[in-house]
N, C-alpha and C positions, 0 to 999 in steps of 0.2 A: 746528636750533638751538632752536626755540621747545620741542621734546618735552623740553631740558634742565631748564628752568626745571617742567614739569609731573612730572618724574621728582624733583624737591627739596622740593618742597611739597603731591603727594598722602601721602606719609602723614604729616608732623604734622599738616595739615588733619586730611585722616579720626579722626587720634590725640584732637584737641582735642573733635571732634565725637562722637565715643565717649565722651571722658573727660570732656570738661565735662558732656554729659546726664548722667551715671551721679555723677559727682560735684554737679550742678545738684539734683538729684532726689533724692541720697542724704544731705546735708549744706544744710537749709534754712536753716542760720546765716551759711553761706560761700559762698552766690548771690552778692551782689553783686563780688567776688571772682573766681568764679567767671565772671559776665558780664563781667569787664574784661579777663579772659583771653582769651575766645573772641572780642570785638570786636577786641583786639588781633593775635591771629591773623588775622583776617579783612584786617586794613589790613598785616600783610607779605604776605597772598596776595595784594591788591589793587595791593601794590607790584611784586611777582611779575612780573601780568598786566600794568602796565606797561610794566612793560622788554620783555618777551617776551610779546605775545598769542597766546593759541591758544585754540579753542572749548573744550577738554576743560578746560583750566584755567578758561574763564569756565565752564562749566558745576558745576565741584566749589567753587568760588567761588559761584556761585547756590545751591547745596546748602549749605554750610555757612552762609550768610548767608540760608538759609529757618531753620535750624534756631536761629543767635544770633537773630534776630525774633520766632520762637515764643515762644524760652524767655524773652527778656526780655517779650515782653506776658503769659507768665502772670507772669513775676515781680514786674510792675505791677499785675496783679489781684489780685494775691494777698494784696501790700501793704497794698491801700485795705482787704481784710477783717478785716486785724487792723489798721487803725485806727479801724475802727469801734467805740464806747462799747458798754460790755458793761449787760445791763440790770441795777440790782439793786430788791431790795422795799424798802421804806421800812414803816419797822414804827411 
């Protein structure tokens, strides 16, 4: 019963986790967007594992929610550097 619920949600996981990096990485306008995706994927996996626990689904579950924490703290550092003042000369 519980292999049901891991055979429904390994591949839009995997899909999100492929396609948000590649869309995360290739489109630096539509991050934020992009991270409200992959968090929301994560809370139906999360709902998933609920209903039906199994190690293999908490494990693609820890995998994809290594990879939405990555990309959201570069997309936090990344942030702060374009708001940092840019320097000009005063003539």
């Amino acid at each position: 019963m519980s292999q049901e619920m891991l055979n429904v949600l390994a591949l839009p996981l995997l899909f999100s986790v492929l396609g948000g990096s590649y869309a995360y990485l290739r489109f630096p306008d539509r991050r934020p967007n992009v991270l409200l995706t992959l968090i929301l994927f994560q809370l139906v996996g999360g709902y998933g594992y609920s209903t039906q626990p199994s190690s293999a689904l908490f494990s693609l579950l820890a995998l994809h929610g290594l990879v939405v924490l990555t990309l959201l703290l570069h997309g936090l550092q990344s942030s702060q550097l374009e708001l940092l003042p840019e320097r000009t000369k005063r003539d």
